[in-house]
C-alpha positions as CSV (number, residue, x, y, z in Angstrom):
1,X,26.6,46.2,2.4
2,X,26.4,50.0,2.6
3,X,30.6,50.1,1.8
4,X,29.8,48.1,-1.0
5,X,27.5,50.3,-2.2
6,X,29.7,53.8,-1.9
7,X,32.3,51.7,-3.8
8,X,29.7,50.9,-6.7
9,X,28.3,54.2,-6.6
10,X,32.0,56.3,-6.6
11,X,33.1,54.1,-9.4
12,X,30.3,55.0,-11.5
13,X,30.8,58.4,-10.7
14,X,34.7,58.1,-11.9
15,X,33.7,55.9,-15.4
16,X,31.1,58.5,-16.5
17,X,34.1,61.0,-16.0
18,X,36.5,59.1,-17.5
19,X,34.0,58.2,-20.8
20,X,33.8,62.2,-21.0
21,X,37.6,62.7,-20.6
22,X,38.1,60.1,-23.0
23,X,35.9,61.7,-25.9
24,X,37.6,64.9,-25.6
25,X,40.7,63.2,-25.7
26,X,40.0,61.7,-29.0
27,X,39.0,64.9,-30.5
28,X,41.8,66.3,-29.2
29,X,44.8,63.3,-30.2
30,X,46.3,65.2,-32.9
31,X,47.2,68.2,-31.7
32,X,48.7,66.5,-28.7
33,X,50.7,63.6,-30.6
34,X,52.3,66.8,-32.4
35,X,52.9,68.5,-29.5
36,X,54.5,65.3,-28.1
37,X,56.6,64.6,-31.8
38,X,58.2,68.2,-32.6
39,X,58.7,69.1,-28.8
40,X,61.1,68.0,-26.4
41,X,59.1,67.1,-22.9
42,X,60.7,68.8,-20.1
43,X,60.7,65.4,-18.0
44,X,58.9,62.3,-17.6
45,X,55.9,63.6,-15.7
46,X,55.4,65.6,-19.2
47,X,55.8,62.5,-21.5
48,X,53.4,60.3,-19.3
49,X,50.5,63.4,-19.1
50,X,51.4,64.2,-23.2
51,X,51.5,67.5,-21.8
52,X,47.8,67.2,-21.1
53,X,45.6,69.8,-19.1
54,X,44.9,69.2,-15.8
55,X,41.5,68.0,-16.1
56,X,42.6,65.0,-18.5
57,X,45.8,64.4,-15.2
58,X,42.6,64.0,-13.3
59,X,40.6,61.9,-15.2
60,X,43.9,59.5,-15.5
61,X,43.8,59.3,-11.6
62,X,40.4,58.5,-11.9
63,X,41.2,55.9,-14.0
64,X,43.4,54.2,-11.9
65,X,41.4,54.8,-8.8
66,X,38.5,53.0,-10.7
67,X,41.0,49.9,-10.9
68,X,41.4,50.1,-7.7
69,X,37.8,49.6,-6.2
70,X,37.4,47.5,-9.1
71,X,39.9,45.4,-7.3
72,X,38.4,46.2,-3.9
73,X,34.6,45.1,-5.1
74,X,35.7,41.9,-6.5
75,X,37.6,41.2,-3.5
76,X,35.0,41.5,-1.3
77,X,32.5,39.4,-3.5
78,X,34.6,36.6,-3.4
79,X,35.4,37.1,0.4
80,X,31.3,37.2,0.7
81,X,30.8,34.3,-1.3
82,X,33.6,32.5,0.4
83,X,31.7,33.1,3.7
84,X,28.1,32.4,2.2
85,X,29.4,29.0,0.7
86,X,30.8,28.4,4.6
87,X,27.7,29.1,6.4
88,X,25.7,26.7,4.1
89,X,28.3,24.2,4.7
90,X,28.0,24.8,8.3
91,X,24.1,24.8,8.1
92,X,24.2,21.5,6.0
93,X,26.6,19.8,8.8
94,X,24.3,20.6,11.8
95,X,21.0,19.1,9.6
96,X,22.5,16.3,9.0
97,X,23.4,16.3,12.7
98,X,20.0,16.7,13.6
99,X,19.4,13.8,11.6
100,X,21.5,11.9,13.2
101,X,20.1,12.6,16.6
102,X,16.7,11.5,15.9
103,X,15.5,7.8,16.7
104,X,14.2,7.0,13.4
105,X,14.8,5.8,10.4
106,X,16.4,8.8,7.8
107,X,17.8,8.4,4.5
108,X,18.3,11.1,1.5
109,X,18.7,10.0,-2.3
110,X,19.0,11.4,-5.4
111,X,15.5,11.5,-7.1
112,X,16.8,10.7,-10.5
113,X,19.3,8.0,-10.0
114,X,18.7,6.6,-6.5
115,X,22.0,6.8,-5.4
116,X,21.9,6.8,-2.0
117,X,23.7,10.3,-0.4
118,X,22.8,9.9,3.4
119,X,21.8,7.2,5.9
120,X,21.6,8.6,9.5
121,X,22.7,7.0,12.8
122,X,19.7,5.0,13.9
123,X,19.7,3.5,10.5
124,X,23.8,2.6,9.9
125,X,23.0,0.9,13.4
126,X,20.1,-1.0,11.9
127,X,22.0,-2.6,9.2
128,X,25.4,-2.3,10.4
129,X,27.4,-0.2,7.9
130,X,26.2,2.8,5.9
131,X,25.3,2.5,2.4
132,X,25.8,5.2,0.5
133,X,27.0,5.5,-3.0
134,X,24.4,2.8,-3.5
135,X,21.0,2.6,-5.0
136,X,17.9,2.7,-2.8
137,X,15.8,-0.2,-3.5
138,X,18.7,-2.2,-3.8
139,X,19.6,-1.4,-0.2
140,X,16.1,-1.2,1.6
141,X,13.9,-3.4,0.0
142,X,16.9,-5.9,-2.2
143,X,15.4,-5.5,-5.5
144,X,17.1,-5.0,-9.1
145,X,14.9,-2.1,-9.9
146,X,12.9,0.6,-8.8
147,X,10.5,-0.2,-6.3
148,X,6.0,-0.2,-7.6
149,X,5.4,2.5,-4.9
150,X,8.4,4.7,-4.9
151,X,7.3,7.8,-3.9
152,X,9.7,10.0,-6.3
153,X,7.2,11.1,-8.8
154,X,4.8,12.2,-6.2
155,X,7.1,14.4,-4.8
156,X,8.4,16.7,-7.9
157,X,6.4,17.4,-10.9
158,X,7.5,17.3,-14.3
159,X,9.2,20.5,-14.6
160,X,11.1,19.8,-11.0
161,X,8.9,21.8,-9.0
162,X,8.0,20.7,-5.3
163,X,4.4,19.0,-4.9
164,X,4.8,18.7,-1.0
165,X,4.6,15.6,1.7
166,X,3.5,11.9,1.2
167,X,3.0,10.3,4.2
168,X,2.2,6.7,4.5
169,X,2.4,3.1,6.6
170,X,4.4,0.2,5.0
171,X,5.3,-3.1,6.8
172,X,9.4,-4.6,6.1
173,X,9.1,-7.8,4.2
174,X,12.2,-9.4,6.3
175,X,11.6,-7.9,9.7
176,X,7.9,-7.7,9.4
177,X,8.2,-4.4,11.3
178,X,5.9,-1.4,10.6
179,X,6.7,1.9,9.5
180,X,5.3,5.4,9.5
181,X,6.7,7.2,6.7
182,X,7.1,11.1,6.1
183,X,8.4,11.4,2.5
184,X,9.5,14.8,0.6
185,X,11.9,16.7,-1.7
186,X,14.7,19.2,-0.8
187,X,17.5,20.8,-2.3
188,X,20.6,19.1,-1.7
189,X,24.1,20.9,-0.5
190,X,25.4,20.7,-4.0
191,X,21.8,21.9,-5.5
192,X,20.6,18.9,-7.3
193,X,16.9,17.8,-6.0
194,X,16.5,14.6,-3.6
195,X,14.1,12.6,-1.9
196,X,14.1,12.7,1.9
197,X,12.2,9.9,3.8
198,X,12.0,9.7,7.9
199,X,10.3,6.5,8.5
200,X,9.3,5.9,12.7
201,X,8.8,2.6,13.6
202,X,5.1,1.9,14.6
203,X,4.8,-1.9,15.2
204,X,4.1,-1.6,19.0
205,X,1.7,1.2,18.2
206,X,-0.1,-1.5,15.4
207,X,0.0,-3.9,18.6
208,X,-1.8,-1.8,20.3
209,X,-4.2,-1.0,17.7
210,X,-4.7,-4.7,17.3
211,X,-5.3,-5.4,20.5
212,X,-7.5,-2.3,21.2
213,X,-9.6,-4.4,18.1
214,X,-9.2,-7.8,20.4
215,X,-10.8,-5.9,22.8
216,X,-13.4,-4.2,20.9
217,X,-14.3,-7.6,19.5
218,X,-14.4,-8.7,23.1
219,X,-16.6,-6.0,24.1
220,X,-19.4,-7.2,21.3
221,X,-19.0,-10.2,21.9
222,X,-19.4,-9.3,26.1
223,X,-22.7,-7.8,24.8
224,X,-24.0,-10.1,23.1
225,X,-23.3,-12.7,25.6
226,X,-25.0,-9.9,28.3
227,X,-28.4,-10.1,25.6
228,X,-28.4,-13.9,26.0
229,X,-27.6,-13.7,29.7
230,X,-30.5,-11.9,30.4
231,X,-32.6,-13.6,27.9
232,X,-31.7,-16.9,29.3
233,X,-31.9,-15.9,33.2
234,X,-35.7,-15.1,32.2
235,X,-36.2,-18.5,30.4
236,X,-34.5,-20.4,33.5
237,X,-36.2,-19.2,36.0
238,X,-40.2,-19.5,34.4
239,X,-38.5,-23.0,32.9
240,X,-36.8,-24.3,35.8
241,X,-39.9,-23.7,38.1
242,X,-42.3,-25.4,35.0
243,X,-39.8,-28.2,35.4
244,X,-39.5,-28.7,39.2
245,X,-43.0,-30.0,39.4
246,X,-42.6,-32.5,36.2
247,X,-39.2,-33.9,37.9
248,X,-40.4,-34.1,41.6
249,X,-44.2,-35.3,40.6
250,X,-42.6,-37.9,38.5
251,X,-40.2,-39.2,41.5
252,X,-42.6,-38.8,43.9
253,X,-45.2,-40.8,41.7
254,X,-42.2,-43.6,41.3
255,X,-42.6,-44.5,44.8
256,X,-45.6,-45.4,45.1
257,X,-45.4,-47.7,42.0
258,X,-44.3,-50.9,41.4
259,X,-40.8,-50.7,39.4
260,X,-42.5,-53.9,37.1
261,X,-45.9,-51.7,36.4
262,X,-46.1,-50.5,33.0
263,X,-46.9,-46.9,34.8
264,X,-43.7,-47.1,36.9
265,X,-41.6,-47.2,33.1
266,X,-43.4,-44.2,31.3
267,X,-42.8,-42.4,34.6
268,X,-39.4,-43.2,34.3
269,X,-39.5,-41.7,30.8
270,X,-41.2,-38.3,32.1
271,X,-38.5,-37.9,34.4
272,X,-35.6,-37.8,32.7
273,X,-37.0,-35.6,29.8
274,X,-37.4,-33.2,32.9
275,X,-33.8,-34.2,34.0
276,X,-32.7,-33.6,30.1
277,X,-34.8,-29.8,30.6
278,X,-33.0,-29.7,33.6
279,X,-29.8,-30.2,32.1
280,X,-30.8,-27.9,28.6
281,X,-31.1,-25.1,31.0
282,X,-28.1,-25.5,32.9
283,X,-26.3,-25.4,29.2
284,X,-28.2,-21.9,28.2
285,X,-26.7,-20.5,31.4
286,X,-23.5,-21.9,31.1
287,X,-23.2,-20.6,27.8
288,X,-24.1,-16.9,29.1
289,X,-21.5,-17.5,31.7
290,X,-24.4,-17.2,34.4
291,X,-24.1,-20.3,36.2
292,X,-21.7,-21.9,39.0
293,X,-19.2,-24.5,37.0
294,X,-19.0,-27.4,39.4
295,X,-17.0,-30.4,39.1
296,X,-18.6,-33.6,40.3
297,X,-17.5,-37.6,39.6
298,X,-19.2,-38.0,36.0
299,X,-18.3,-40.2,33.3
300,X,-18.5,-39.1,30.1
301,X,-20.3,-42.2,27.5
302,X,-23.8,-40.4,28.8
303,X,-22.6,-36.9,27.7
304,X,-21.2,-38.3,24.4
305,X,-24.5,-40.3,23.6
306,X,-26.6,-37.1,24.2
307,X,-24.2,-35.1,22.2
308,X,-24.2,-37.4,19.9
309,X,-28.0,-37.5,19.2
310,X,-28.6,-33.4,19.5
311,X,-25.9,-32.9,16.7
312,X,-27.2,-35.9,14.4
313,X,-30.3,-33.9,14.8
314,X,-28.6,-30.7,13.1
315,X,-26.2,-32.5,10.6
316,X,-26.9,-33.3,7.0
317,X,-27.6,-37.5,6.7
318,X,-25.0,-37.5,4.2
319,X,-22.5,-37.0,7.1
320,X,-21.1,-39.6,8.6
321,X,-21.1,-39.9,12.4
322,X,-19.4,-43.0,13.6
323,X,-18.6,-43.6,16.8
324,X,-16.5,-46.0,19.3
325,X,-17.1,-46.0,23.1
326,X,-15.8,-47.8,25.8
327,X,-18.7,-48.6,27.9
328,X,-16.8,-49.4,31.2
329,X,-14.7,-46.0,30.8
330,X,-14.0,-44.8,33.7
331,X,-15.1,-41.3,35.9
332,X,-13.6,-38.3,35.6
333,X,-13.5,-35.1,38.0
334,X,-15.5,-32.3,36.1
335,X,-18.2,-30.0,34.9
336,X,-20.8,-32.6,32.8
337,X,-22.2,-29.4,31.5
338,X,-18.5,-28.1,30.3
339,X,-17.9,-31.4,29.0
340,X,-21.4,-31.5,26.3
341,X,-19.7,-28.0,25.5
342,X,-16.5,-29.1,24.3
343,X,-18.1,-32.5,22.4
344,X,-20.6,-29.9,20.5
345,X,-18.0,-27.6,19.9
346,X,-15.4,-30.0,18.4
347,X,-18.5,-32.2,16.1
348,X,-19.3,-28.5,14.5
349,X,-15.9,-27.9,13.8
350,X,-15.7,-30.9,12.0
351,X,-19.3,-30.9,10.9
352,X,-17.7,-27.4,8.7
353,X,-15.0,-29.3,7.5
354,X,-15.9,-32.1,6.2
355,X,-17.3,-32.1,2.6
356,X,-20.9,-32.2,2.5
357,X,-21.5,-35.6,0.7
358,X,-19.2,-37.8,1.8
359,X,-17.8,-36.5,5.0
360,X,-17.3,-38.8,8.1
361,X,-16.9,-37.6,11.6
362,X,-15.4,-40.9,13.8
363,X,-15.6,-40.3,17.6
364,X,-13.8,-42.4,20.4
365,X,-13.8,-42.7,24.4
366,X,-11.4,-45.0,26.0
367,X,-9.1,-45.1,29.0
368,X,-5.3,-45.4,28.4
369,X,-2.5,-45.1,30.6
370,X,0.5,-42.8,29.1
371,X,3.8,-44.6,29.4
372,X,6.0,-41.7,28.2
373,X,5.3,-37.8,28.0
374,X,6.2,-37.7,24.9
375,X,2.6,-36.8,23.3
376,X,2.5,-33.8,26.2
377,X,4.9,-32.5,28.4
378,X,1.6,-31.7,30.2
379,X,0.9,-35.3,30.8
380,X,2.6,-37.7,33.6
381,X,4.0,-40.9,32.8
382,X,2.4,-43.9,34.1
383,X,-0.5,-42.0,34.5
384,X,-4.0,-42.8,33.3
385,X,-6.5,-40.3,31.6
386,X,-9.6,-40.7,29.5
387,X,-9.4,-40.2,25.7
388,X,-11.9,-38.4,24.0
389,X,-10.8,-38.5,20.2
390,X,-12.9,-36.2,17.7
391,X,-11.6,-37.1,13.6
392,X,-12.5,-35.9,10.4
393,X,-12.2,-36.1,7.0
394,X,-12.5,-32.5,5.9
395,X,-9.8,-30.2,4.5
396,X,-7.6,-29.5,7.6
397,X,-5.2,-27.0,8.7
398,X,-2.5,-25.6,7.5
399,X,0.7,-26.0,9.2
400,X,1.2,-22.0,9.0
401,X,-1.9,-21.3,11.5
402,X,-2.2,-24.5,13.5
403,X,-0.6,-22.8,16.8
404,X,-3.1,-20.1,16.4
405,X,-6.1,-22.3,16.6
406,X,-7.2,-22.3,20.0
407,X,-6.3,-17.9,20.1
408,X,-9.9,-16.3,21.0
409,X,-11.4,-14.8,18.1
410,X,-9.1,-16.8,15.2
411,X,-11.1,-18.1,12.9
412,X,-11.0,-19.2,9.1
413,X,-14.6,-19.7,8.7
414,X,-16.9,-17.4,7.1
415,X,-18.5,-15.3,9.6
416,X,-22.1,-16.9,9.7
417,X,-20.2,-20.1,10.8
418,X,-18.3,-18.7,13.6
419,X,-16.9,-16.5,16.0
420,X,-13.4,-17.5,16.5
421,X,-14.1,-18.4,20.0
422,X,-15.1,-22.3,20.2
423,X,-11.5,-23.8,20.1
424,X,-10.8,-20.9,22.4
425,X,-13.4,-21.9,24.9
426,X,-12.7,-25.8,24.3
427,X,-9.1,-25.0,25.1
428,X,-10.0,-23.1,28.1
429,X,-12.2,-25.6,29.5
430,X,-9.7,-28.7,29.0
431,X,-7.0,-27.1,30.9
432,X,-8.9,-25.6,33.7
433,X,-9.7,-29.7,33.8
434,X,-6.2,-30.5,34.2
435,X,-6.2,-32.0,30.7
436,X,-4.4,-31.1,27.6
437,X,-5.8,-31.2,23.9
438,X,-3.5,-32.4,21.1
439,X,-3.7,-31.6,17.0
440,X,-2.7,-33.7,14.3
441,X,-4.2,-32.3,11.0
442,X,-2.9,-32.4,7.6
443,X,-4.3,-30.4,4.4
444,X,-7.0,-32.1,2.5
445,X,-7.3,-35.4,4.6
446,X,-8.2,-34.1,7.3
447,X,-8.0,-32.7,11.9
448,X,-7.9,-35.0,15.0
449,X,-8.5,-33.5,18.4
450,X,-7.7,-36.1,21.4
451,X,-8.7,-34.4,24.5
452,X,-6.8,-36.7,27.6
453,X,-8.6,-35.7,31.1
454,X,-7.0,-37.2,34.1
455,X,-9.1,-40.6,35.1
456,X,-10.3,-41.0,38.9
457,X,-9.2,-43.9,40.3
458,X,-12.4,-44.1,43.1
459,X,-14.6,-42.3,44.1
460,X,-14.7,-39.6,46.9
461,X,-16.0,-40.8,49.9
462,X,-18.7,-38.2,50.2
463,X,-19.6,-39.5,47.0
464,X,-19.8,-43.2,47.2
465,X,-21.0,-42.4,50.4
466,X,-24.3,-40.2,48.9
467,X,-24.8,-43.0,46.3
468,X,-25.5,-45.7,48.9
469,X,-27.4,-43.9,51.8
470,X,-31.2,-43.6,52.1
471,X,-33.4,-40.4,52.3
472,X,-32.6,-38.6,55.6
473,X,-35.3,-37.7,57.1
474,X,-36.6,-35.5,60.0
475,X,-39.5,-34.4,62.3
476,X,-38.8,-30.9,62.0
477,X,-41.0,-27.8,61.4
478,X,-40.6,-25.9,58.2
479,X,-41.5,-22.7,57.1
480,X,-42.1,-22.9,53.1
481,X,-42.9,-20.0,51.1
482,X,-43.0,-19.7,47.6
483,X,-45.2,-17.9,45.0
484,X,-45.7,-20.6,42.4
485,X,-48.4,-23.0,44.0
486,X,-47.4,-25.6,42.1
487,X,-44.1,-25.6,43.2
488,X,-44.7,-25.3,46.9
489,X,-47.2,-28.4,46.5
490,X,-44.4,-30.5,45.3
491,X,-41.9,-29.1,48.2
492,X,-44.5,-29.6,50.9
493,X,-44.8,-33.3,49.6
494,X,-41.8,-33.9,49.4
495,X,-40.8,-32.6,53.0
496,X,-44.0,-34.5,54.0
497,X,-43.0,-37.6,53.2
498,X,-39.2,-37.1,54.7
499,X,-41.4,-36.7,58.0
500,X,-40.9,-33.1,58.5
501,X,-43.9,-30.8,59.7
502,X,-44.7,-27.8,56.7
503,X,-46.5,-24.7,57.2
504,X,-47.0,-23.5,53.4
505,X,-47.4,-19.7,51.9
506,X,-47.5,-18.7,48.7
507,X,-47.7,-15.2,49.2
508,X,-43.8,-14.2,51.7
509,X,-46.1,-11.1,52.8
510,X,-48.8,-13.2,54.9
511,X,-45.4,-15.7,55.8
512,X,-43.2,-13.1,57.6
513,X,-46.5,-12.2,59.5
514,X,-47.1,-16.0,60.1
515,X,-43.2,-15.7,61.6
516,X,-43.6,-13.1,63.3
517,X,-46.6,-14.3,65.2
518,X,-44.9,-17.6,66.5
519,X,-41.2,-17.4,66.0
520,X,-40.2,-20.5,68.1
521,X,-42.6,-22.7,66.2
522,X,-40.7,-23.0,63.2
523,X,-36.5,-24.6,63.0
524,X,-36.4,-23.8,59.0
525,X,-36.9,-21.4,56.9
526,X,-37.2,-22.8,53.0
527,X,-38.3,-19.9,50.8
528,X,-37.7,-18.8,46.7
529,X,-35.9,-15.7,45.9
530,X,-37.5,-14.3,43.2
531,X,-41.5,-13.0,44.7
532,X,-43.8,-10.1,44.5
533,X,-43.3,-8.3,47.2
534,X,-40.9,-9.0,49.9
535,X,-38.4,-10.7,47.6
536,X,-36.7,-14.2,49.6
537,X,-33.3,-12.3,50.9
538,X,-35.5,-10.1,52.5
539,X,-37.4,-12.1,53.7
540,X,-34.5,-14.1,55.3
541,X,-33.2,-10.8,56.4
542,X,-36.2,-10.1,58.4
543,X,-36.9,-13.4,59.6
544,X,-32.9,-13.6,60.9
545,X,-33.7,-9.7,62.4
546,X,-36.4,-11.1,64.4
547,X,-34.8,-14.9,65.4
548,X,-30.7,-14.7,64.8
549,X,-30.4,-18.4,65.5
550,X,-32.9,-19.9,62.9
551,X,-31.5,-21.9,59.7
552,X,-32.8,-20.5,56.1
553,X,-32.2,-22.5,53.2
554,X,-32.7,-20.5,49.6
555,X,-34.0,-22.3,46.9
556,X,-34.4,-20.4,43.5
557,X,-35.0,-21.3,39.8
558,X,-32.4,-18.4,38.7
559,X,-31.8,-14.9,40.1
560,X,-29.5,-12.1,39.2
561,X,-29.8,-10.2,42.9
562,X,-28.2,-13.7,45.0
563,X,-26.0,-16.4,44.5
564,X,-24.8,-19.0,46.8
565,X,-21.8,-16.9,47.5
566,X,-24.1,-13.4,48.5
567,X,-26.2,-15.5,50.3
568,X,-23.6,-17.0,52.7
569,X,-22.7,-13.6,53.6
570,X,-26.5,-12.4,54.1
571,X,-25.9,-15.6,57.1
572,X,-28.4,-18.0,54.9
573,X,-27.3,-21.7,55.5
574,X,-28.3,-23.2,52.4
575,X,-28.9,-22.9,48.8
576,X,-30.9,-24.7,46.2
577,X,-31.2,-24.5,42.6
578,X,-34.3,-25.2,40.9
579,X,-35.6,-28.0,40.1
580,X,-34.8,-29.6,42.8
581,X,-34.8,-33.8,43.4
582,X,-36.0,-35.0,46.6
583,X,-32.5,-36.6,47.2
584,X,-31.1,-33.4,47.2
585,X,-33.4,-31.8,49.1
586,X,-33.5,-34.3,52.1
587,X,-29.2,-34.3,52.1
588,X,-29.7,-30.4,52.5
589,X,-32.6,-29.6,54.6
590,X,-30.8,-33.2,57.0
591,X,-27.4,-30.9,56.6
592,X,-28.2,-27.8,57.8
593,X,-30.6,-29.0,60.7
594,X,-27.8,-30.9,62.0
595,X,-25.3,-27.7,61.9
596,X,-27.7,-26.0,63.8
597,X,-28.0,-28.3,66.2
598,X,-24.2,-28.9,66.7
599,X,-24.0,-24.9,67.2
């Protein structure tokens, strides 16, 4: 840089000399053309100077020597530019390198004509031979012109001026992929503007996102169901213990009636309204996920008959409900309370898709036997099940979304009908059953949903066994304690009349004192959980620190501190749940009498 400025600066320096020379030249041309004419030159150094002083001779050298860095400068500006234009080149081939090396999608066209100029590595891979030389939305999205949100006039204004970055999100319409895009203008190699778009493929990060919504949906829906749990583990324990004394007055009073007596009958009727309270609660708790699913022998026309009549309570008259049982259908091994669930839950569904002045809602129960596997590779062949079949006449479901039916959360109601999760649960509790659910639905005439649950052939022993025996009884001595007065009446009856010898407290305070004051005089302990005081796993615990050996049976209308489960491990024998029948109680208080005694 500094050469080429001494060159500049010396031939400046030489052409304002030789603009000097040559005016005093001119002024001076016709003496020396004479001179040259009438006089013979001496030799040719004379004819080429025209006899010229010697400060014209220098300003011919200068002349020349102006040439020659003339020469010299332009050389070097085209050796410069030479190197320039090969630097940018070079600069050009490692971007585009760069490019290459990075794991996204990167493409570069022309912002006026789309032509496509560059397609990088990842994305020759992707479609398996580079496209270049052809137009953009052609390639990318296989369109015959210019794609509704190309970003090209976002990134230049009208006068070809840079505005800056667009980023956005798009999904492909083949590969249903996602894409984060980073689009923007830059000068190409050859100086013309283009578009430059580095798209990174996002679809496991909108997974994610998805999910993290799944789960925040979840987590709601976790706290709603927490509100309910609590709200119904108050209403079961206060309802539970109003019930017990309804439901073991009733079948105590049932004894000592004549089955024939009009008293007997309306008895009869009290007592299973409290079985159906009974039942109602066990539901509520289900529902909040706070009770014990067992699965006993139970056959399901009962459960269909009292599903039946709650939701003909809460659907429209102009609804249809029609229904076929098989009255000698046969038992099956599961959760009655599981089972009202999934009858309820399958009548609404249909309740909300049938149209509301001539819909119909046709429910069947029947055994069948399944000769092939063909209707589920779940089922065996030769096997029989029970068939619960739930129809309707409603709109029903598109072949697109049928497989996404039973997914928690899917739902195409609006949202005051639903949640999403009913066929979910349905679902849930079918196969847990060792069942399967099938679909058959077609658009505008209507669902069926045939639930097959495997049929028992007999009866357990233990269970035939508890439906033929009498009341055991005993002659034992009991310790009962429990702060509801009515409720310790009815258990200190009831224990009475098994034969067994009660000492009753309603306060566990004056009890463990009572215990502690005789502990040899007592072989049970029958107690409640929830108390003021000394709550009934304390009381156990202190009972058991004073007398190891001694049998204590929990029995409890609901508690959140003790399940069946804690209590085994707190060395309690037994536990009850309120209300309790007075078959149940003598089969447990005989049971764990007997244990001790075989200890």
């Amino acid at each position: 840089m500094k050469r080429r400025v001494g060159y500049i600066i010396t031939a400046s320096i030489c052409f304002f000399y030789w603009t000097l020379d040559s005016i005093w030249a001119y002024m001076s041309f016709e003496y020396n053309l004479k001179d040259l004419i009438f006089r013979k030159p001496s030799s040719y150094v004379d004819t080429f100077l025209l006899k010229l002083p010697p400060y014209q001779v220098v300003s011919r050298l200068m002349v020349v020597f102006l040439f020659v860095i003339l020469g010299v400068i332009i050389i070097e500006f085209i050796k410069k530019r030479q190197e320039d234009q090969n630097k940018h080149r070079e600069a050009h081939d490692t971007f585009l390198t760069v490019l290459n090396s990075i794991d996204a999608a990167i493409y570069v066209t022309d912002i006026k004509t789309y032509e496509v100029l560059f397609m990088n590595k990842y994305l020759v891979d992707k479609f398996g031979e580079n496209f270049s030389g052809e137009t953009c939305y052609k390639v990318f999205k296989n369109a015959n012109e210019v794609c509704e949100h190309c970003p090209n006039e976002k990134l230049v204004d009208k006068d070809g001026n840079l505005k800056g970055l667009v980023v956005g999100e798009f999904q492909h319409p083949v590969t249903n992929a996602w894409y984060l895009h980073y689009d923007r203008a830059i000068k190409w190699i050859d100086g013309r503007m283009v578009h430059l778009q580095i798209a990174t493929d996002i679809t496991q990060l909108k997974k994610l996102e998805e999910n993290q919504k799944k789960a925040d949906e979840y987590l709601r829906q976790a706290q709603k169901m927490e509100s309910i749990g609590n709200l119904a583990g108050g209403i079961a324990h206060d309802f539970n213990n109003l019930l017990f004394p309804i439901i073991g007055m009733s079948e105590l009073l049932l004894e000592d009636l004549p089955e024939e007596s009009l008293e007997y009958k309306n008895i009869e009727v009290i007592l299973e309204a409290g079985k159906r309270g009974r039942d109602l609660v066990q539901q509520i708790l289900s529902f909040s996920r706070r009770s014990e699913k067992k699965k006993n022998p139970v056959r399901l026309q009962q459960i269909l008959k009292e599903a039946l009549k709650l939701s003909r309570s809460t659907i429209p008259s102009s609804i249809q409900i029609n229904h076929d049982i098989q009255e000698d259908c046969g038992w099956v091994m599961a959760d009655s309370i599981q089972l009202h669930q999934i009858v309820i839950n399958l009548i609404t569904n249909a309740y909300h898709a049938v149209d509301q002045s001539d819909g119909k809602i046709n429910v069947q129960l029947k055994e069948l036997c399944v000769t092939t596997n063909d209707l589920s590779p779940k089922l065996n062949s030769d096997d029989k099940y029970v068939m619960l079949r739930i129809s309707d006449n409603g709109c029903g479901i598109e072949e697109s979304i049928k497989n996404k039916i039973f997914d928690p959360y899917f739902t195409t109601k609006d949202k005051h009908k639903g949640t999403g999760l009913g066929l979910a649960l349905v679902y849930g509790i079918v196969q847990d059953h060792g069942g399967d659910i099938l679909v058959d639905s077609k658009v505008g005439e209507g669902t069926v949903f045939s639930i097959y649950l495997p049929l028992l052939e007999q009866l357990p022993e233990t269970e035939a066994e508890e439906r033929t025996i009498s009341f055991q009884t005993g002659l034992e001595h009991i310790l009962l304690v429990d702060d509801e007065k009515p409720v310790a009446q009815i258990e200190k009856q009831m224990l009475n009349r098994l034969g067994y010898k009660v000492t009753m407290h309603t306060s566990s305070q004056e009890a463990l004192e009572c215990f502690r004051a005789n502990p040899e005089a007592f072989d049970l302990l029958l107690t409640d959980v929830t108390m003021p005081g000394i709550s009934g796993d304390r009381l156990a615990q202190e009972v058991l620190t004073i007398r190891p050996d001694i049998p204590v049976l929990l029995c409890t209308g609901f508690s959140e501190n003790i399940d069946k489960r804690k209590a085994e491990q707190l060395g309690i024998k037994g536990f009850l749940m309120k209300p309790v029948g007075k078959s149940d109680m003598a089969r447990t208080v005989r049971q764990i009498l007997d244990n001790r005694s075989k200890g």
